[in-house]
N, C-alpha and C positions, 0 to 999 in steps of 0.2 A: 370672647367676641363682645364687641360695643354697639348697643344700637339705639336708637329714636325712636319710642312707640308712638309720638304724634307724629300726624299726616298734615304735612304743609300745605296752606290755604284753608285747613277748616280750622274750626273748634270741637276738637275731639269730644269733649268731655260735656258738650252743649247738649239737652235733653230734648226727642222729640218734639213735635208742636202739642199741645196737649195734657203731656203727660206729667204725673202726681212724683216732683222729685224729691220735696221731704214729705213725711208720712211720721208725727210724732204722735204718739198715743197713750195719754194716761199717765205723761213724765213726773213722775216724784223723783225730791232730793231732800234728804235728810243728814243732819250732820247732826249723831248722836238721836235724842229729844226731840231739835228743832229741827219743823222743816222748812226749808226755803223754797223750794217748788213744788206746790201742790196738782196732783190730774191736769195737767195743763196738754192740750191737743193741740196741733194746727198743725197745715198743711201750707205747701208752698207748690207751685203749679211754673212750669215751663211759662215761659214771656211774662212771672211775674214780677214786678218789686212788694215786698211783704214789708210794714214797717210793725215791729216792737216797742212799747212806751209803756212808761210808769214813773212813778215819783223812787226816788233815789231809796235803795232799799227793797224794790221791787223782785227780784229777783232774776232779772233780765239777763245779765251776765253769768248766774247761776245755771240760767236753763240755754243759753251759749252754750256754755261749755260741757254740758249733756249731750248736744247735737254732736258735739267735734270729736268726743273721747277724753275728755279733760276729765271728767268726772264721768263714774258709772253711775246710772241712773238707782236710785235706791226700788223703783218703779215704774213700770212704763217699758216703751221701747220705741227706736227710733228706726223710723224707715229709709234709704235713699233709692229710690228708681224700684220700691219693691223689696231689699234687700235687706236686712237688718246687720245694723252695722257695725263694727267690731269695736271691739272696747278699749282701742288705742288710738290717739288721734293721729299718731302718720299711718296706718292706716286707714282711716278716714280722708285725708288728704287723698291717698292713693286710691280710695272707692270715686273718689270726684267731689268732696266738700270742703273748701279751702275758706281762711279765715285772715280776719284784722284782727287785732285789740283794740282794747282804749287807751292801753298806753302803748305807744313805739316800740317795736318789739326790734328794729334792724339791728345788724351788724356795722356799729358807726366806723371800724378803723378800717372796712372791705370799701372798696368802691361800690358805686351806683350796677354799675352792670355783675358786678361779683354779688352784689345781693340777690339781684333776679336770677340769675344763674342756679342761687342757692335753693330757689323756688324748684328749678326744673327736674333735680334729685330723682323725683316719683316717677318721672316720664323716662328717665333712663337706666340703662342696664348697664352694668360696666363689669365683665369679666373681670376676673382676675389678674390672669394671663395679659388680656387686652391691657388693662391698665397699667400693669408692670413693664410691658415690652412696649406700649406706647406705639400701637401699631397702625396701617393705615385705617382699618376702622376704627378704633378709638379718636382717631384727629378728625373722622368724617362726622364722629357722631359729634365730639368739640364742637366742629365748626358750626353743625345745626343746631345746638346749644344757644351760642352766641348768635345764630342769626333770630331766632324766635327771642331771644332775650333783648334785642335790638329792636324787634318789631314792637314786644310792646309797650319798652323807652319811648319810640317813634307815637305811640297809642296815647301814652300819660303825659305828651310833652318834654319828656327826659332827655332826649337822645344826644343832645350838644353837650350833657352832662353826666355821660356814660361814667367816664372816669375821674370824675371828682369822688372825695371820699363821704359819705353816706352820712358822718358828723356835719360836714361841710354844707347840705343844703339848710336854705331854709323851712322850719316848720311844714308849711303846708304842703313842700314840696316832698320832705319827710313822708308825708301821709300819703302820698302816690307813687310813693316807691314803696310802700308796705302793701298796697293795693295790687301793683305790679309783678311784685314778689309771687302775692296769694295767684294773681292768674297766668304765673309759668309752670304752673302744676295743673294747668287746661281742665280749670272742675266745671261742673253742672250746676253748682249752687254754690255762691260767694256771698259770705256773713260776714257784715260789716257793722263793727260796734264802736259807736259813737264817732261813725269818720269824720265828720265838722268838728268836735271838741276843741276848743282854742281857736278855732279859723274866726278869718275876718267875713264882713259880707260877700266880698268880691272872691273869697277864695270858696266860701261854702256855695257860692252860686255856679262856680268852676265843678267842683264837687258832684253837684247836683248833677252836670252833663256831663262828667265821668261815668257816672253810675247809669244814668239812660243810654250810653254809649254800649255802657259791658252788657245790659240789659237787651240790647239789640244786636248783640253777635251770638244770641243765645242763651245766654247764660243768667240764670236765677237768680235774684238775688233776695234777701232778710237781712235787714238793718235795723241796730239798736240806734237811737237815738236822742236827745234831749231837747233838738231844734224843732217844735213843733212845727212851725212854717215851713219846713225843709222836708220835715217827715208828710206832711199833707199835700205837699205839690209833689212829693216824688213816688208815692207809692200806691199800689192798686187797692189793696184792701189796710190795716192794721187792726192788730189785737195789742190790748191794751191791758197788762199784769200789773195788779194790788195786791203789794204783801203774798206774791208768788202763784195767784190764782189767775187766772184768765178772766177779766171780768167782763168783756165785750170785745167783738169783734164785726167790722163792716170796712165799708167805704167811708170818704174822711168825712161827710156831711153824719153820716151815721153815731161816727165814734165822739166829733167835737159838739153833738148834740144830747150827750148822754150826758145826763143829770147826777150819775154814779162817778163820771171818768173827773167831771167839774170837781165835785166835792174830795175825790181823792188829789186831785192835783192841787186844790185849797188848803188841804187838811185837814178838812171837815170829816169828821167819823160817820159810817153809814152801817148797816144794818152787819152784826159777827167781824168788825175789823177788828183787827189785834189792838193791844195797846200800847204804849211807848218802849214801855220795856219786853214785850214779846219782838217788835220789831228790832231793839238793838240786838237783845241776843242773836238773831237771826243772821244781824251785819257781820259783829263778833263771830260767829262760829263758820260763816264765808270766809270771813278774811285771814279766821284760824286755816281753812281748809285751801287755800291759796298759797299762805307760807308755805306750809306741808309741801304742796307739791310743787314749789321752787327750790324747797331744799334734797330733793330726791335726783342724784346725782344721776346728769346722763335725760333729768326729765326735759330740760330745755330744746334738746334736740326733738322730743315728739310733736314742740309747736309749730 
């Protein structure tokens, strides 16, 4: 038997009004020696946008992929709606917390619509049987596939461009179909790490209403980013990691008036920072532990 666990018209996976849908507590990561995320806490709350900053090295994408399942936390533990989360990230996915990169993760030779599709996986069930015999619920649940996958082509702007192949767009369009992708898996909480990267003004300003758009059907969101004007007009609160610690956290008047967040994004050294050579190996033993898990055959599909 084949069936569709989303309900047409809503968003399943959108979190009550109020409610605490990540819950991270105490996250360490260690590679070896070094750590890249040290106690780092934060929460993210239903209707809001949460942004992430730090100077390159930070450990931002480190403690990404802590939330997702990419990495096991060396310490810590992460919450979604309550839940503590399994330590695989398509199950995470399938708990409700779908995700970007910073680099373009599509399938360039699938079409636009065969990518989002590729998204919808978590949301469906496909018998055996069903799938083999190709029966009529296997084509009913196809068809709601392709209609949700249509809706939200229709959503990012896509939809005249269903079937062109996924190489074929340009750039920025690239990045809303990877956006697209992450919300056919109807999560609760959508992490987006450095979605403007390369865009122009006009497309990070597009960007910008993308994310208040997904933000207003529900859905949570946390973004890495390196655009500070993009990250201050768009988000409720941010916390801001140096060298893998949480060093402040408010509202953007808050965080762009701290004297601490200034001198780290200068490169002015402030009271216990590491020093040049603590931070590379730090990068070093990321980017070691990165390869690792690109080369772990079968790991591509947990993203």
């Amino acid at each position: 038997m084949t069936t569709d666990t989303t309900t047409k018209g809503a968003t399943p996976g959108a979190p009550a009004p109020g409610e605490t849908v990540l819950d991270a507590r105490g996250v360490t990561m260690r590679f070896g020696g070094l750590t890249a995320v040290r106690n780092v806490n934060l929460t993210v709350n239903s209707g809001e946008i949460v942004g992430l900053i730090g100077p390159n090295g930070a450990g931002k994408t480190t403690f990404f992929n802590c939330l997702t399942g990419l990495y096991i936390p060396t310490e810590g533990e992460v919450r979604y709606k309550g839940n503590i989360l399994p330590p695989k990230s398509f199950k995470v996915t399938a708990a409700g917390i779908a995700r970007t990169f910073q680099n373009i993760r599509l399938f360039s030779n699938m079409t636009v619509l065969e990518n989002v599709l590729v998204g919808r996986h978590t949301r469906t069930k496909e018998g055996l049987w069903s799938a083999l015999l190709r029966g009529p619920g296997f084509h009913k649940a196809e068809a709601a596939s392709r209609e949700r996958a249509m809706e939200l082509l229709e959503f990012i702007g896509l939809a005249g461009k269903a079937e062109h192949l996924a190489r074929n767009l340009p750039y920025g369009e690239q990045r809303k179909l990877e956006i697209a992708r992450a919300l056919a898996s109807e999560p609760g909480l959508l992490l987006l790490d450095e979605p403007t990267a390369g865009m122009n003004p006009q497309e990070t300003r597009a960007t910008e209403e993308l994310v208040f758009a997904i933000r207003d059907k529900g859905i949570a969101v946390l973004v890495i980013e390196h655009d500070m004007r993009f990250i201050f007009n768009l988000c409720d609160r941010v916390a801001v990691l140096v060298q893998g610690e949480k060093l402040v956290e408010g509202d953007s008047e808050t965080v762009q008036g701290d004297e601490r967040v200034i001198a780290a994004y200068l490169g002015e050294p402030f009271e216990d920072a590491p020093g040049d050579e603590e931070v590379a190996e730090v990068e070093a033993a990321e980017a070691q532990a990165a390869a690792q898990a690109d080369a772990v055959p079968g790991k591509e599909n947990d993203r």
